[in-house]
N, C-alpha and C positions, 0 to 999 in steps of 0.2 A: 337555499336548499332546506329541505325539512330538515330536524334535529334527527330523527329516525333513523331517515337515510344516510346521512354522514353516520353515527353510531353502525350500522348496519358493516358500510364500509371498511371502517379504522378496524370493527371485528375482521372483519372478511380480511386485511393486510397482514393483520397477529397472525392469523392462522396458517397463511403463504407464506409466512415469516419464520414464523417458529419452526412449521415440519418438515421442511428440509435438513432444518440443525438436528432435532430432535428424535425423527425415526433410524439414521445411522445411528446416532446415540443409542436409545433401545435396542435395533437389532445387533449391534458389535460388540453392548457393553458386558455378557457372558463368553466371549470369545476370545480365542488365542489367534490375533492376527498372525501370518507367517513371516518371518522378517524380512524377507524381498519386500512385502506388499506398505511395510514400518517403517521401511528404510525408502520404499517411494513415497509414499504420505510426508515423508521431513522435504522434499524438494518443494513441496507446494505453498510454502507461506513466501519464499524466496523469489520463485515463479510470479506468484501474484503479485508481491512488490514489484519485482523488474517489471512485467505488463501495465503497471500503472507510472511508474517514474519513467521510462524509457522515451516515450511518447512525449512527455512534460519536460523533458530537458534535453532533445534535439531534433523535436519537428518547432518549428516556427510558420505558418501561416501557409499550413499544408505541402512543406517541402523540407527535407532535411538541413538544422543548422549546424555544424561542426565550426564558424566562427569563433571570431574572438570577441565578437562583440556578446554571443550565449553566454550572460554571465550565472543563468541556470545552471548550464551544462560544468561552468570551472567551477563554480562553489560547490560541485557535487564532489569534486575529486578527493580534495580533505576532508568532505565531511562523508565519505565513502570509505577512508582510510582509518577516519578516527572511528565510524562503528565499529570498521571491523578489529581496528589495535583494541582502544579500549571498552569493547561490548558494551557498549551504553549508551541510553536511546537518547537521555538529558545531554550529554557531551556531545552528540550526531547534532542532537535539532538547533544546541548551541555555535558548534563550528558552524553551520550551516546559514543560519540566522546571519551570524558575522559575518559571512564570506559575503554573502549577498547585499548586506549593507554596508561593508568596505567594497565591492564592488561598483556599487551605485554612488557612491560618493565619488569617490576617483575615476573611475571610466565611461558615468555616464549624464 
């Protein structure tokens, strides 16, 4: 491919990229959102997480696994409990890491 055209591109990605983050920014950052609309904005980082873990830790090859053999699904449960005791993302991805490879040692 020419140099041109890929530069042309990578621009053209920045720009799909940035303005979606960057015009709410602009238009809201003079404003007093109302706190119904404050208090929905806090569900959505939560939302997204579960939309993307939910799928990765009990579908298995297009069909739901609730097994015993999902050692996904069990190393989620501690490492589920310990974000939410101790609010900490290094202790989450720690329990988690462990779980999954005291898992794989012993059960599989």
């Amino acid at each position: 491919m020419d140099q041109k055209i890929i530069f042309i591109t990578i621009l053209g990605m920045m720009v799909v990229t940035y303005l979606p983050r960057a015009l709410p920014l602009l238009a809201l950052a003079q404003r007093t959102l109302p706190e119904l609309v404050i208090r929905w904005l806090s569900f959505i980082p939560a939302a997204v997480l579960s939309a993307m873990l939910v799928p990765i830790l009990v579908l298995k090859e297009k069909s739901l696994d609730f097994s015993g053999d999902n050692i996904f699904l069990w190393a989620a449960i501690p490492t589920i409990l310990v974000s939410w005791k101790m609010k900490s993302f290094v202790g989450a991805v720690i329990m988690g890491m462990g779980c999954v490879a005291l898992g794989r040692y012993f059960f599989l």
